[in-house]
C-alpha positions in Angstrom: 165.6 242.1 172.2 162.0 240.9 172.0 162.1 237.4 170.4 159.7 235.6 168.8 159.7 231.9 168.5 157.8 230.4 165.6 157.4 226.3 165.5 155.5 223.1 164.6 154.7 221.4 167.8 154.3 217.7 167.4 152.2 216.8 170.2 149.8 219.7 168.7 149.7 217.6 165.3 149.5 214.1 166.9 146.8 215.5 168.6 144.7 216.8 166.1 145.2 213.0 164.4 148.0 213.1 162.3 150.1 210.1 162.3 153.7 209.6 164.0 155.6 209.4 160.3 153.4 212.8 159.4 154.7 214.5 162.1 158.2 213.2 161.9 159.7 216.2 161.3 157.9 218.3 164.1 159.4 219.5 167.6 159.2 218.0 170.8 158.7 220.8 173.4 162.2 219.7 174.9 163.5 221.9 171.6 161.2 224.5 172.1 162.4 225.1 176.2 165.8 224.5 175.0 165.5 227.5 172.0 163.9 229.6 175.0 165.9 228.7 177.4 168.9 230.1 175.6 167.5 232.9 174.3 166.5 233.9 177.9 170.2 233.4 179.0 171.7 235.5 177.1 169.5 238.2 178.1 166.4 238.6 175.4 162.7 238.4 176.1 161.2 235.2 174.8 157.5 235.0 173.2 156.3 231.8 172.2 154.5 232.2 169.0 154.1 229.0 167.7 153.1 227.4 163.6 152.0 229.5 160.8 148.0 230.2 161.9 149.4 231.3 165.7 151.3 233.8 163.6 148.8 235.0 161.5 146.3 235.4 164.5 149.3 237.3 166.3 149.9 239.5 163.6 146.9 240.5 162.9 146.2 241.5 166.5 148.9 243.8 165.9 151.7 242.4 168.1 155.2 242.6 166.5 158.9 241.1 167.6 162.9 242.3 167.5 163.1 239.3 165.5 161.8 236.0 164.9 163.5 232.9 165.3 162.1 230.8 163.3 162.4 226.4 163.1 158.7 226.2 161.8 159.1 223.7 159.3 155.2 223.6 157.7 152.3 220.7 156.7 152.0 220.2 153.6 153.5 221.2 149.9 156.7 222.3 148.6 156.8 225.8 149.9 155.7 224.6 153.8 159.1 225.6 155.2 158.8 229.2 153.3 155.1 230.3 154.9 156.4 232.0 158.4 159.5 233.9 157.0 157.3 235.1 153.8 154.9 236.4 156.5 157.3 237.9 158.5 159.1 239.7 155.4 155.6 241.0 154.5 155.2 242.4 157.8 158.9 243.3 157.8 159.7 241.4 160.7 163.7 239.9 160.5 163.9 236.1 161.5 166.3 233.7 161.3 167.7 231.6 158.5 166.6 231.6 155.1 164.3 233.1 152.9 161.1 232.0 151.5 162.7 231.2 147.7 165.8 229.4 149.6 163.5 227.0 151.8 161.1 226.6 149.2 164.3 224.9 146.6 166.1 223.0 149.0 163.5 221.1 150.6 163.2 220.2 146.8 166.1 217.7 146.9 165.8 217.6 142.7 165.9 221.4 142.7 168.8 221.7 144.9 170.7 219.3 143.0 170.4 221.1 139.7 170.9 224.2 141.0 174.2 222.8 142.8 175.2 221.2 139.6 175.1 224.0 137.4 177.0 225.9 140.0 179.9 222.8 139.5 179.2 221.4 142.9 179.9 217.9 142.3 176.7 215.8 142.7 175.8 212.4 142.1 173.8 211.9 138.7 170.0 211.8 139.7 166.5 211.8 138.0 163.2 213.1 139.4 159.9 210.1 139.0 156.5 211.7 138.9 155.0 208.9 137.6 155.9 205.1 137.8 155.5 205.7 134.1 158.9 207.7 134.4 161.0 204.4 135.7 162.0 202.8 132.4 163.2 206.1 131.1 166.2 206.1 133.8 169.4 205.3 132.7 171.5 205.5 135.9 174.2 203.0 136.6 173.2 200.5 139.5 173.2 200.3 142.6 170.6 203.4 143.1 169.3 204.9 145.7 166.1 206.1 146.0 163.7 208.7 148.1 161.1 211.5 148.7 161.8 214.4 146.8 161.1 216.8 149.7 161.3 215.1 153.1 163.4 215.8 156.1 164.7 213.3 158.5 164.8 210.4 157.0 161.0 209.8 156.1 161.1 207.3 153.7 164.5 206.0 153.8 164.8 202.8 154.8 167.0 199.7 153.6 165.0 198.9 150.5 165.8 202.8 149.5 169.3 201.6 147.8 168.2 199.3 144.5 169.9 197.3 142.5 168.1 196.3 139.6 164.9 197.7 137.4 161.9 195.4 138.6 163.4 196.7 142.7 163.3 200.4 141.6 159.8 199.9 140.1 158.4 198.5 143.3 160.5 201.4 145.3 159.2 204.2 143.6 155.7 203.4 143.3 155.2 202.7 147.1 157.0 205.9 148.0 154.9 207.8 145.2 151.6 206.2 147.1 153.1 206.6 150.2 154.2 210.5 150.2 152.0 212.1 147.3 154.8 213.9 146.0 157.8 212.5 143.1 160.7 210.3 144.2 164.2 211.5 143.8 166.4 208.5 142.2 170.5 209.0 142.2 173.8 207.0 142.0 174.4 205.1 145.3 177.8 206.4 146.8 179.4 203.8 148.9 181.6 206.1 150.8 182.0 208.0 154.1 179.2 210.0 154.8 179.7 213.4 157.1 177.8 216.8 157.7 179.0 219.6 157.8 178.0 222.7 159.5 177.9 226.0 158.5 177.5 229.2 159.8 176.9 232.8 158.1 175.6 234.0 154.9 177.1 234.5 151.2 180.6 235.3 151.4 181.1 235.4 155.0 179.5 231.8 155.3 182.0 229.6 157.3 182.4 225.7 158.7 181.7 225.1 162.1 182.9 221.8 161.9 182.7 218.4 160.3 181.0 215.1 161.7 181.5 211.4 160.2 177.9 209.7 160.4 178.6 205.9 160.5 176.1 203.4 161.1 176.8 200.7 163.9 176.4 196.9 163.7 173.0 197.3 164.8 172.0 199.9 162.3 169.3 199.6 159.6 171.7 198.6 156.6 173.1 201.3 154.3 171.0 204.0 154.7 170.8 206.6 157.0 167.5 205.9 157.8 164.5 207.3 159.9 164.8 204.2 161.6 168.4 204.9 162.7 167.5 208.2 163.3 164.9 207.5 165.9 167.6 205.3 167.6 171.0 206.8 167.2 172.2 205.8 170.2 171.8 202.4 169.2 172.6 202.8 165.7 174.7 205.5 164.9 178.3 206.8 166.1 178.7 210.2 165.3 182.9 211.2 165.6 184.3 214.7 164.9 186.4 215.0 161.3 189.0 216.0 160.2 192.3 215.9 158.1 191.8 215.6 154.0 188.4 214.0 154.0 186.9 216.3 156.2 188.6 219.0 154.6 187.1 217.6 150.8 183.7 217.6 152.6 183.6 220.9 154.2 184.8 222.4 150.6 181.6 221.3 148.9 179.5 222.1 151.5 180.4 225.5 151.7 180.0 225.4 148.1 176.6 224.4 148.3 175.8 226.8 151.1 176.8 229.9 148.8 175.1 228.8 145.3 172.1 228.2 146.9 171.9 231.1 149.1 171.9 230.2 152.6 171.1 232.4 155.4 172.3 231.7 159.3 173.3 228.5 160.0 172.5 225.3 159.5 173.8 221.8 157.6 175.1 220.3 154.0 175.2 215.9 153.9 178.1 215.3 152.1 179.2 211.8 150.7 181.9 210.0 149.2 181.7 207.8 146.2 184.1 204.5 146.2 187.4 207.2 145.1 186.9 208.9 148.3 185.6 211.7 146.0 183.0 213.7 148.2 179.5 214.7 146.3 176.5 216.7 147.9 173.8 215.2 148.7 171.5 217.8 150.2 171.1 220.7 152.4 169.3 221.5 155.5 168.6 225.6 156.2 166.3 224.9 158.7 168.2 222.3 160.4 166.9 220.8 163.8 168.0 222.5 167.1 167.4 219.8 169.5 170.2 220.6 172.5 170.6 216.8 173.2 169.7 214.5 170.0 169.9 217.4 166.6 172.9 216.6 164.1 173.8 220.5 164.5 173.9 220.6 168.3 176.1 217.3 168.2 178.4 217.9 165.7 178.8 221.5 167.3 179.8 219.6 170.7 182.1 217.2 169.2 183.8 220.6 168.0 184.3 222.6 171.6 180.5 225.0 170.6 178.2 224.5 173.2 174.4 225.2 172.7 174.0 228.3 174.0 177.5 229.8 171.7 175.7 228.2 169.0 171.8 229.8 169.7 174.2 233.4 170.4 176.1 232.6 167.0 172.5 232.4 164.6 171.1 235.5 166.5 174.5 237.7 165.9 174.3 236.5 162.5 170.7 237.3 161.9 171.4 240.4 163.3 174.1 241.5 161.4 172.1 240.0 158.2 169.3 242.7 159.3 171.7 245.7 159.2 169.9 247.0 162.5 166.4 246.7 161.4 165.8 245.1 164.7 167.2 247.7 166.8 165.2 249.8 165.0 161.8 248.4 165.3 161.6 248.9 169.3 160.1 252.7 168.9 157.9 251.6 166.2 156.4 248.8 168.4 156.1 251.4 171.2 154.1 253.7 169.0 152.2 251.2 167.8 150.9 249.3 171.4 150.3 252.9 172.4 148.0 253.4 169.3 146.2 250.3 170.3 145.7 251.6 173.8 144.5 255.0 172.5 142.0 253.0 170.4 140.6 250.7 173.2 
């Protein structure tokens, strides 16, 4: 197949002057050759692409794919993640993972939640702040713990995110609101084990890849699994395969989540404990980072015996088998089409 790739560079951002917590969430290139360099090993033919304006330049020159695989993740707004793949289903072009409604709803952490919780995925109890003024309206038992409503990789977590009295939240949630232009997500604190989980497949034929126990070292930035601990994991952070009743708990509500929310491909669900050992969901990552060396995915997929290129193979056959053949099926139409251009010129 003819493979698109479709990404936000970081280098391109940092660049143009964004900052390095803007751009946070953006690929290195290492990603980018790693994606490629899979792809090409199991036999396609790679075409880097690149963010959302590459793709509209590309598409209005006419060229087309076999599919997209897309990790773009977007600038700005709620429905950043959802511009490449509603582009591509315009143009009826498959691409991987999820669809424009699915992105758009989970990288709204407040959405997500609700949508879980109405499903009967448990969930800790949460409220959403727009407005400072919305603080002394929250009636949630302390500790809290408090962040962006729709940001990826930590931004904005740090130690000062879990809050244990009114006058802390207050100060939280206003700099955050200042900070990130968008409203703060405020839930119960849950004091237990924290593990991903990932998942592969869509709806009913969704299944886990495996579990991985996140636990912060001595060193680590204190309770949170923070940006900070993040950007220095190997420091901070042991990551240990899972398993037995625990992992077993947490993989259950994940998959849960996966399905209510309708998950495409692959990708990851944050599960955590409360002080009963009772696991919750905390939020979900479609678009999950495919780094080979330092992405949760890729590592928690090593710790289980999946190596990087099984797992790049595993989201194409997926997306492929999602596409009922569409993809197959768009070679001859591409033909006609570059010979029509040639005709033209």
């Amino acid at each position: 197949m003819r493979i698109g790739l479709t990404y936000d560079l970081r280098e391109d951002y940092l660049a143009a002057g964004l900052s390095p917590d803007e751009t946070a969430e953006f690929d290195k290139i290492d990603t980018i050759d790693g994606i490629d360099r899979a792809l090409t090993d199991l036999g396609h033919e790679t075409d880097r692409i690149g963010n959302v304006k590459a793709l509209v330049t590309r598409l209005s020159m006419g060229d087309t794919w076999d599919l997209v695989f897309n990790i773009a993740e977007g600038v700005a707004g709620f429905g950043r993640e959802s511009q490449v793949p509603a582009l591509l289903e315009a143009y009826e072009i498959p691409y991987t993972f999820s669809d424009p409604l699915v992105l758009a709803v989970s990288l709204h952490k407040g959405m997500a939640k609700q949508i879980a919780r109405t499903s009967g995925v448990p969930t800790p109890d949460f409220a959403v702040v727009e407005d400072v003024f919305d603080v002394p309206a929250i009636d949630l038992a302390y500790p809290l713990f408090v962040k962006p409503v729709a940001e990826g990789t930590g931004k904005g977590i740090t130690a000062a995110s879990r809050v244990s009295r009114r006058g802390q939240l207050l100060r939280v949630c206003r700099s955050l609101l200042e900070a990130y232009r968008q409203p703060v997500l405020v839930e119960t604190y849950l004091p237990g084990v924290e593990h991903t989980v990932g998942i592969l497949g869509t709806g009913r034929h969704a299944r886990v890849l495996g579990v991985m126990e996140v636990r912060l070292d001595a060193t680590a930035e204190e309770g949170a699994y923070s940006y900070l601990n993040k950007e220095n994991y190997e420091q901070c952070v042991s990551y240990l395969p899972a398993h037995g009743p625990a992992a077993d708990a947490a993989a259950e509500v994940a998959l849960a989540a996966w399905r209510c929310l309708g998950c495409r491909d692959a990708g990851r669900v944050d599960i955590r404990a409360d002080a009963c050992g009772k696991p919750s969901f905390m939020e979900v990552n479609p678009l999950a980072g495919l780094n080979p060396v330092h992405s949760d995915l890729p590592i928690l997929c090593r710790l289980n015996g999946i190596s990087y290129l099984e797992l790049i193979s595993a989201i194409v056959s997926e997306t492929s088998a999602r596409a009922g053949g569409r993809t197959a099926a768009r070679r001859p139409q591409r033909a006609l089409e570059q010979a029509a251009r040639a005709l033209a010129g």
